[in-house]
C-alpha positions as CSV (number, residue, x, y, z in Angstrom):
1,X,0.0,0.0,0.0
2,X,1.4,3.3,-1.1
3,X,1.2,6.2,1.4
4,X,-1.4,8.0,-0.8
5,X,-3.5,5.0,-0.2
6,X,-2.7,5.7,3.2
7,X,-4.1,9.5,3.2
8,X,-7.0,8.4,0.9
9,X,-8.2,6.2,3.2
10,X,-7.4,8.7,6.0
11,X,-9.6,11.2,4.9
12,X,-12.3,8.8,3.5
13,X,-12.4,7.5,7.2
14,X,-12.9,11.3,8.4
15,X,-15.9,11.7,5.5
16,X,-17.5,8.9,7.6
17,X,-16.8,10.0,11.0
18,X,-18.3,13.5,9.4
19,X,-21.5,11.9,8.5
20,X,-22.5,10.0,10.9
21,X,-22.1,12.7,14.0
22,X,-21.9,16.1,11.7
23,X,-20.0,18.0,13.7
24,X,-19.0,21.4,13.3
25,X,-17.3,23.0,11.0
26,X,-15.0,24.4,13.9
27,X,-14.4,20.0,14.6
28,X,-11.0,19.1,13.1
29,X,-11.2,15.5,13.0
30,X,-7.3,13.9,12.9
31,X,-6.2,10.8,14.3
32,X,-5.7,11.7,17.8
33,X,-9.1,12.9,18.2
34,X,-11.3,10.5,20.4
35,X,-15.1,9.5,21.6
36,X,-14.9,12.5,23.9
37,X,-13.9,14.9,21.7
38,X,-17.2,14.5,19.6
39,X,-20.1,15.5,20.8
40,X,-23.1,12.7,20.6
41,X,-20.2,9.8,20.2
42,X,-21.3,7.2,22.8
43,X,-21.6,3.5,22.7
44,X,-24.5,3.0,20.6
45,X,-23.2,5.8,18.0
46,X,-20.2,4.1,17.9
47,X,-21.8,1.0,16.4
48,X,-23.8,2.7,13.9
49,X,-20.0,4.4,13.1
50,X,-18.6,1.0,12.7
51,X,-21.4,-0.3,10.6
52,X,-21.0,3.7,8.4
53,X,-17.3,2.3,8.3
54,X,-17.6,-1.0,6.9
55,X,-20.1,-0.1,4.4
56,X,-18.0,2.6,3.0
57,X,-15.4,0.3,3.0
58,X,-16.8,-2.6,2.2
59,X,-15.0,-4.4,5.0
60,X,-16.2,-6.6,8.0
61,X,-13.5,-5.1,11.3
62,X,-12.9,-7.6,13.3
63,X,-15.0,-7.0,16.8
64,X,-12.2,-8.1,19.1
65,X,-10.5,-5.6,17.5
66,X,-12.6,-2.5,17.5
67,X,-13.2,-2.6,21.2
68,X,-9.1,-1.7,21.7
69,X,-9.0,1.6,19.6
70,X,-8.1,4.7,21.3
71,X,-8.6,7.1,18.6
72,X,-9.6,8.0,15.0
73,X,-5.7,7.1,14.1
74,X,-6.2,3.3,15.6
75,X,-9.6,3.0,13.6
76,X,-7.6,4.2,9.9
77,X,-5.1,1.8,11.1
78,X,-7.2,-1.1,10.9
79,X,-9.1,-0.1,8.3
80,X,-5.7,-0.4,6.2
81,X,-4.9,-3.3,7.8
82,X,-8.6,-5.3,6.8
83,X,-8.6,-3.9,3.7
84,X,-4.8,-5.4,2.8
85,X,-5.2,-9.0,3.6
């Protein structure tokens, strides 16, 4: 995977995230940003994220996985990682 794929995928993820909470304008989305640092992301909006995710994607992320990410950062990580094996 080339590093543009990298960024593609990047901002693609943040088009997601976008949708599915519309935050702000003044929300910069990047991959340190967290649950807590948008408003209306709680556990059950963090499902319908994953499912936005997967669909866009058209990936299946491993559960066992998804319940370890920290940040938007860990979530484009294994997006990349899904989508190259």
């Amino acid at each position: 995977m080339t590093n543009d794929d990298g960024d593609e995928t990047f901002h693609k993820l943040v088009t997601v995230i976008a949708q599915t909470f519309r935050p702000d304008a003044s929300t910069a989305i990047g991959p340190a940003t967290t649950s807590t640092d948008i408003l209306g992301w709680n556990s059950l909006s963090h499902t319908i994220l994953i499912m936005n995710v997967e669909e866009a994607f058209g990936i299946e992320l491993p559960f066992d996985e998804i319940a370890g990410l920290a940040n938007v950062g860990d979530l484009a990580a294994l997006v990349r990682r899904v989508r190259a094996t």
